[in-house]
N, C-alpha and C positions, 0 to 999 in steps of 0.2 A: 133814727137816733132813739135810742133807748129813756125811758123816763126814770127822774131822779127823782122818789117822791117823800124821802128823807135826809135829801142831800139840802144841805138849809143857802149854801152858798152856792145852788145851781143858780145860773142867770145871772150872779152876781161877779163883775171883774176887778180882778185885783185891782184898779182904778177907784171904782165906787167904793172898795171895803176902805180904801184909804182916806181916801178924801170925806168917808162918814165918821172913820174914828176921828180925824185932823176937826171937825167940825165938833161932832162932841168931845173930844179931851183937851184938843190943840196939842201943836208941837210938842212940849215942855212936860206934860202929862206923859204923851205917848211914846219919848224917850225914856222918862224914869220907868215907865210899865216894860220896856223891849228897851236894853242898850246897847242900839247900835248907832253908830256915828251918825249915819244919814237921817238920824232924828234928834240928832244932839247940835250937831257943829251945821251951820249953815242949811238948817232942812227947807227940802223943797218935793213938790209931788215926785217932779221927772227923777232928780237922783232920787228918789227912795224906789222907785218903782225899778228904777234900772240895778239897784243893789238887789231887791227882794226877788225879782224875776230870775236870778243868778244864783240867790241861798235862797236854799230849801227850807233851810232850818228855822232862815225869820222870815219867810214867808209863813211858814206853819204856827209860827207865835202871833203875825199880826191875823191871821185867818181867828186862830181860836181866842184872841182878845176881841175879836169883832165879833163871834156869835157869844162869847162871856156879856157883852155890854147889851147887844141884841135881846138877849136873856133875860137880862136882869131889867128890859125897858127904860134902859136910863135917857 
């Protein structure tokens, strides 16, 4: 396996990136930041992970809200 050594979300699973933003923004935050249902109506880990694993597109949004927050050390 080849090494990633500016890959910042190597070793990290779309699991932990959620469950870190859910931790520091909560729900209600990480909806208005990404509008998509599965953070608005009824959010829960398992549906958002089974929506996101499916779109690419918010996958890609929660990826780069998570190295933005990461970032900035919040």
């Amino acid at each position: 396996m080849e090494q990633q050594p500016n890959n910042q979300l190597h070793g990290k699973t779309l699991e932990m990136i959620l469950n870190e933003l859910v931790v520091k923004l909560g729900w209600p935050e990480l909806g208005y930041r990404i509008r998509v249902n599965c953070f608005l109506s009824d959010p829960s880990v398992k549906s958002s992970l089974k929506f996101l694993r499916k779109t690419p597109w918010a996958r890609k949004k929660v990826e780069d809200l998570y190295l933005e927050i990461t970032a900035k050390g919040k």
